[in-house]
C-alpha positions in Angstrom: -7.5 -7.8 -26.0 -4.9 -5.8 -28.8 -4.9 -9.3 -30.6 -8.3 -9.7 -30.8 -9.0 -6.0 -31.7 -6.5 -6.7 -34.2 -8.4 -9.3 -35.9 -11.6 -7.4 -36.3 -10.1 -4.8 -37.6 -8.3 -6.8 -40.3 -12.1 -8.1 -41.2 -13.1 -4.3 -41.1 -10.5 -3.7 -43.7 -10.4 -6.4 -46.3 -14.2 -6.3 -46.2 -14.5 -2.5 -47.0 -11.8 -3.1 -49.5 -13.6 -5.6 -51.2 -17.0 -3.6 -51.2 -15.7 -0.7 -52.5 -15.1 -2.5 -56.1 -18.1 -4.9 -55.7 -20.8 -2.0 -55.2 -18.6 0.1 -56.1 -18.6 2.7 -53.2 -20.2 5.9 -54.1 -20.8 4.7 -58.0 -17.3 4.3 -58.4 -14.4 1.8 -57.8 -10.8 3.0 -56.4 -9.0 2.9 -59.9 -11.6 5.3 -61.6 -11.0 7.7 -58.9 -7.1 7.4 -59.8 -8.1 7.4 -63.6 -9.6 10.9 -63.0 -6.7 12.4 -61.6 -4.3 11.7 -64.4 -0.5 11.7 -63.8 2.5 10.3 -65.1 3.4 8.4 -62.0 0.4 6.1 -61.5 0.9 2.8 -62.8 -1.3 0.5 -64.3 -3.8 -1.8 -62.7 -2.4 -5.0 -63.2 0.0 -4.1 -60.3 -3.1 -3.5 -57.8 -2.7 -7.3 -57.5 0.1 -7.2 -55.1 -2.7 -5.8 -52.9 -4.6 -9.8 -52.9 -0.9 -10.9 -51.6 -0.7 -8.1 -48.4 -3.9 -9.1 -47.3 -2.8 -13.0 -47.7 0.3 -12.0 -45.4 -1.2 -9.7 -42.6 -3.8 -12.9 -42.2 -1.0 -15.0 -41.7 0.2 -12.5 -39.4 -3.1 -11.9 -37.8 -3.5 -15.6 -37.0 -0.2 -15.8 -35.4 -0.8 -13.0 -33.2 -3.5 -14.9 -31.7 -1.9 -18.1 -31.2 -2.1 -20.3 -34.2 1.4 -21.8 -35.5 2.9 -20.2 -32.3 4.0 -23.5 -31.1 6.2 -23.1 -27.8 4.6 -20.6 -26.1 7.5 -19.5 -23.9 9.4 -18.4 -27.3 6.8 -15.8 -28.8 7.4 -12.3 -28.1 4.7 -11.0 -26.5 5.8 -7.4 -25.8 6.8 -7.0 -29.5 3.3 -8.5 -30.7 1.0 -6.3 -28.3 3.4 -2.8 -30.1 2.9 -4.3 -33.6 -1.1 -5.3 -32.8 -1.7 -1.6 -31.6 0.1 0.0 -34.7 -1.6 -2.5 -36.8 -5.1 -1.5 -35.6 -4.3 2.2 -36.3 -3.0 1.3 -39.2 -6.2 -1.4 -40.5 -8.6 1.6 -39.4 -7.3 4.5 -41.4 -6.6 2.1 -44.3 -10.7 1.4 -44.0 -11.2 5.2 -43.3 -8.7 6.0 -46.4 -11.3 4.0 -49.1 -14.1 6.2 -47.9 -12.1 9.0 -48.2 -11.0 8.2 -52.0 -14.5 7.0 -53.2 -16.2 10.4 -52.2 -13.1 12.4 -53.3 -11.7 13.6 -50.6 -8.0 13.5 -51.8 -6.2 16.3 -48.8 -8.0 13.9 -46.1 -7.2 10.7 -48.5 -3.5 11.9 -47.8 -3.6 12.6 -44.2 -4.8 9.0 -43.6 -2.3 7.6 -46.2 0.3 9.3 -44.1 -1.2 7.7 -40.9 -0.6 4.5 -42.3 2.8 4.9 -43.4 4.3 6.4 -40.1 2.6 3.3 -38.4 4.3 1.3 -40.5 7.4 3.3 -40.2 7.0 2.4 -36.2 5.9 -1.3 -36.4 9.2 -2.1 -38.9 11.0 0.0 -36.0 10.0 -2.2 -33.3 10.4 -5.3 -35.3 13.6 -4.5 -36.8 14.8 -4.3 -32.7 14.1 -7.5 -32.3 16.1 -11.0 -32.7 13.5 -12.7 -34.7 13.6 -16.6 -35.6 13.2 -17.7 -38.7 9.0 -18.6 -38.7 8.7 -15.2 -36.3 10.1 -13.3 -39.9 8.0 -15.1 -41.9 4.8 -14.4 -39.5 5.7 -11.1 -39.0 8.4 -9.3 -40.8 7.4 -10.5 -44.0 4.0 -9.2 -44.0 5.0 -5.8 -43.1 7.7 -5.4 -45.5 5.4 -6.3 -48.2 2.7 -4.0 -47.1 5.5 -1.0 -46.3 7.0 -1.0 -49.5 4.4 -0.8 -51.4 2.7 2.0 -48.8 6.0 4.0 -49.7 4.9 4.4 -53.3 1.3 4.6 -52.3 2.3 7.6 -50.3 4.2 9.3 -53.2 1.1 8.1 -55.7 -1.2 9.8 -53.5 0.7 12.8 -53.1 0.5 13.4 -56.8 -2.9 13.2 -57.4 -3.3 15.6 -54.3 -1.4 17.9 -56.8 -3.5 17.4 -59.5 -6.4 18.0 -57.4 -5.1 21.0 -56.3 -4.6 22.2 -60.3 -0.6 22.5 -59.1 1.0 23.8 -61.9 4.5 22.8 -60.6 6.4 25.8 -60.6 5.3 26.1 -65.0 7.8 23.0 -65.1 6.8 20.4 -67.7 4.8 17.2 -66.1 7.5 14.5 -67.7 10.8 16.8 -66.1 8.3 16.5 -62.3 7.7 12.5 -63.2 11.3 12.1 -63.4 11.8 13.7 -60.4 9.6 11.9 -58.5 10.3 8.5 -59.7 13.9 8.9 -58.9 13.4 10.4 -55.2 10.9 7.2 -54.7 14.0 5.2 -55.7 16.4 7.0 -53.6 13.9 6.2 -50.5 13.5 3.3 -51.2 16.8 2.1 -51.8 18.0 3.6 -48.5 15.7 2.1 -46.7 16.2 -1.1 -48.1 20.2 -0.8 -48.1 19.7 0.4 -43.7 17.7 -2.6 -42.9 18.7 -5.1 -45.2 15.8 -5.4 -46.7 15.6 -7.4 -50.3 11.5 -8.0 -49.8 10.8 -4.3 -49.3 12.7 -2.7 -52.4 11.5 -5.9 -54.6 8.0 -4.4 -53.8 9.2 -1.0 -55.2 10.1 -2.8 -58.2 7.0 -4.1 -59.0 5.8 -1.1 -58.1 7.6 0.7 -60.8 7.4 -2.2 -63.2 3.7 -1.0 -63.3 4.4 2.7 -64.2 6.8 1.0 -67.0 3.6 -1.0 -68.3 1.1 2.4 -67.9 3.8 4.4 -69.9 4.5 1.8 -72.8 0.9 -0.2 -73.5 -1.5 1.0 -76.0 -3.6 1.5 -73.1 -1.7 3.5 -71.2 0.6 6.3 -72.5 2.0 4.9 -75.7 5.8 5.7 -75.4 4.7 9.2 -75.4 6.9 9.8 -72.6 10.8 8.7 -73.5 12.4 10.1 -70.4 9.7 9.0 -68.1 10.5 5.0 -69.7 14.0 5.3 -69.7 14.2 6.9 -66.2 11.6 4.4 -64.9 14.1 1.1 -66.7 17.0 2.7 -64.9 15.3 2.9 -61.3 13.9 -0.5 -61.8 17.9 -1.9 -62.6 19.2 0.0 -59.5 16.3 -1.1 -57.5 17.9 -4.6 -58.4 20.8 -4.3 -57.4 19.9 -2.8 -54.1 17.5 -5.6 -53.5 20.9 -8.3 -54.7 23.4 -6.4 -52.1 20.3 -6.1 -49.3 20.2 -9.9 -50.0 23.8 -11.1 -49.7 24.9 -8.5 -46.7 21.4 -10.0 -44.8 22.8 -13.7 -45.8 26.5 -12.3 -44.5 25.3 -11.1 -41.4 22.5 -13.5 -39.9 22.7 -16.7 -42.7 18.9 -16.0 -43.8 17.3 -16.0 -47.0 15.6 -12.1 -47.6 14.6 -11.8 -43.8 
């Protein structure tokens, strides 16, 4: 039942995902609701893209849920796929819910469902991270969700900061490049933790895309110009540590268990 709940719910998703551009949902599509809420920390829309690969990986892991590439039957873990199916439904529904919420600008209950999906994420990398996993269970399930979690991390702090901005927060009469830098480097410092605890090499090379995109926003013509010098150089700095996290989450992973990333 949880795996086949978990497939319609994946349609529910990517469907209302892809509508909400193609009509657009109410007039508008998700990136001119970010582009009305202007901050220093979104980054540009090129790096949406990674979104085309999450959805590519959760169907891989929705199909193995259910049985295909499975093989022996005896090996899959089915306790450890009905926890991840549940967490993944909750998950699939307030990401569908969270589109709604962001087309008809409702930012404060935009954030409450972003943080809905982030703690089941937190849960579903919990459960799989207690697991013994062979090599195509990481691929068919730890790899999707260490995609979609890193990137969720910085979604999380993205949508906190246009909740701000919605709000008119004037942060404490400190300038908006000093609060940037601030956030960019406490997304770094969480990122690279969590990355460094688990091992993780996929999940903080997600954060560097992710912050490769605020370096594009804050140096194309398009974007900010260079206006912002500390915001570049802080950003180039994050994205160099965010390296070498994701270089020494690789080789202690290939120390300890012999596998590539996972």
């Amino acid at each position: 039942m949880v795996q086949i709940l978990a497939v319609l719910v994946y349609l529910v998703m990517v469907i209302v995902n892809g509508l909400a551009n193609t009509l657009p949902l109410n007039g508008v599509t998700t990136g001119e609701v970010s582009e009305a809420y202007q901050n220093l920390f979104a980054p540009a829309g090129i790096t949406f893209v990674i979104w085309g690969l999450i959805y590519l990986l959760l169907a891989v892991y929705v199909l193995y849920q259910v049985g295909l590439f499975q093989g022996d039957k005896s090996d899959v873990k089915g306790e450890l796929l009905n926890k991840v199916g549940l967490l993944f439904i909750v998950s699939s529904l307030a990401n569908a819910a969270w589109i709604f919420a962001w087309h008809y600008d409702l930012i404060s209950l935009s954030m409450i469902l972003m943080i809905v999906i982030l703690l089941s994420l937190i849960y579903t990398m919990k459960y799989i991270l207690q697991e013994e996993l062979n090599s195509k269970e990481k691929f068919m399930i730890k790899l999707p969700f260490s995609v979609y979690f890193g990137w969720i991390t910085v979604a999380t702090i993205a949508n906190a900061t246009v909740l701000l901005v919605s709000l008119n927060w004037n942060g404490f009469n400190i300038a908006e490049p000093i609060w940037a830098v601030i956030i960019i480097i406490t997304g770094m410092l969480i990122g690279g933790a969590v990355s460094i605890r688990y091992k993780d090499a996929v999940y903080s090379l997600v954060l560097v895309w992710a912050y490769a995109g605020i370096y594009i926003k804050h140096v194309s013509a398009a974007g900010f110009a260079g206006q912002y010098p500390s915001v570049i150089t802080t950003v180039i700095i994050c994205i160099i540590v965010l390296l070498a996290i994701s270089a020494y989450s690789f080789i202690t992973r290939r120390r300890h268990t012999g596998t590539l990333f996972l």
